[in-house]
C-alpha positions in Angstrom: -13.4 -125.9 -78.0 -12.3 -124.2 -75.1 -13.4 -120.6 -74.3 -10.9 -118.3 -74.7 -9.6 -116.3 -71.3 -10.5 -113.5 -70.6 -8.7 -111.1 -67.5 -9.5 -108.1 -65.3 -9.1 -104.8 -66.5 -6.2 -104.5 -63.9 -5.6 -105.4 -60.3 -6.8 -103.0 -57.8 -9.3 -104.4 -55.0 -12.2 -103.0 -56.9 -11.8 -105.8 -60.3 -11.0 -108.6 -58.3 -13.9 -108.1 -55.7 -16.2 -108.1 -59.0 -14.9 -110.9 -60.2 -14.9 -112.7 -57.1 -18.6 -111.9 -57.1 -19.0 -113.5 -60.4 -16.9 -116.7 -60.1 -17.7 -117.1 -56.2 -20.4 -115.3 -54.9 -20.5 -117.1 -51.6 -17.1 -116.0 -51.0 -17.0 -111.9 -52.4 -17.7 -110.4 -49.4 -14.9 -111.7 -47.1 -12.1 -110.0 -46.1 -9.8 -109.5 -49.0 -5.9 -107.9 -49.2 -4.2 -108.1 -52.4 -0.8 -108.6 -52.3 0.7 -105.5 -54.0 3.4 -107.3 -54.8 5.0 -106.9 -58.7 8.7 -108.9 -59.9 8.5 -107.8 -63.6 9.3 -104.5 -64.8 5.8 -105.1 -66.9 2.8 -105.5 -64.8 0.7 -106.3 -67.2 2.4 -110.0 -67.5 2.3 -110.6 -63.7 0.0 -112.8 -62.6 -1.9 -111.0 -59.5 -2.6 -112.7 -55.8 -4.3 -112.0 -52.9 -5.6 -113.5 -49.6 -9.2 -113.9 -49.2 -10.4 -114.2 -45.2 -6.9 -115.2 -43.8 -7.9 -118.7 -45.4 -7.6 -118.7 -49.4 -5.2 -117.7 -52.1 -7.1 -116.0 -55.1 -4.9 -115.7 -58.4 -5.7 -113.3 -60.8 -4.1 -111.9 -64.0 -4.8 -108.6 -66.1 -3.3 -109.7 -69.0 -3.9 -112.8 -71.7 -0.3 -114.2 -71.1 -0.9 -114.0 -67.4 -4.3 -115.4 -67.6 -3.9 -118.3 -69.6 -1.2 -119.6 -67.4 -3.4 -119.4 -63.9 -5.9 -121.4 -66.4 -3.6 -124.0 -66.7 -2.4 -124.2 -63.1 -6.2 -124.2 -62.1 -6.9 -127.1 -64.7 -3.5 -129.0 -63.6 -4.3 -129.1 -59.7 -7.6 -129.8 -59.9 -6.9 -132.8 -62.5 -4.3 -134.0 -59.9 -6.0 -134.0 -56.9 -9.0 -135.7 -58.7 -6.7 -138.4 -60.0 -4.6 -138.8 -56.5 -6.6 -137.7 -54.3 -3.6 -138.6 -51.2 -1.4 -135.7 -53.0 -0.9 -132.8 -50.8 -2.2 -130.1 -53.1 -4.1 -126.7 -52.3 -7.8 -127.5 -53.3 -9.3 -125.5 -55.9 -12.5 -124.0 -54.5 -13.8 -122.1 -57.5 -11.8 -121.4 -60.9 -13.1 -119.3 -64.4 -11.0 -119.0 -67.1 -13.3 -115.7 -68.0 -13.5 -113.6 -64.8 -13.3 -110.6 -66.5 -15.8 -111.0 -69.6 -18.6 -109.2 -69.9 -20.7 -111.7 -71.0 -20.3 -114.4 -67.9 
């Protein structure tokens, strides 16, 4: 059984900079700018991105909808490029489906 997913509490710097230290520690302290970005009138369904060091995407959600489908992205792209590994995808560095629980 899968563990349900779990999302930030919203998306300022602060929440994804402490869930970066949970789900990459290696990579936390690098230059991060989140993309402040919203197209829904709802926020809460958006998923969130930013750009970590001028080198990585990090996707984020604050909401369940939101967060279960960046699960499934993660999970899809990292099943593809296992399977063919000649695809041109965007490598998945680190990916938690519970960035946001308290008990990671």
């Amino acid at each position: 059984m899968r563990p349900q997913p779990s999302w930030l509490s919203d998306g300022t710097l602060a929440a994804l900079r402490l869930a970066l230290v949970k789900v990459a520690p290696d990579l936390a302290d690098r230059r991060l700018l989140v993309n402040e970005r919203v197209v829904t009138s709802d926020p809460r369904f958006f998923p969130g991105s930013a750009v970590l060091d001028e080198a990585f995407v990090v996707k984020f959600a604050w909401s369940e909808s939101a967060a279960r489908r960046i699960v499934h992205e993660g999970t899809v792209l990292t099943a593809l490029g296992s399977a063919s590994p000649g695809l041109r995808l965007p490598k998945v560095l680190a990916r938690s489906a519970r960035p946001g629980a308290a008990d990671y």
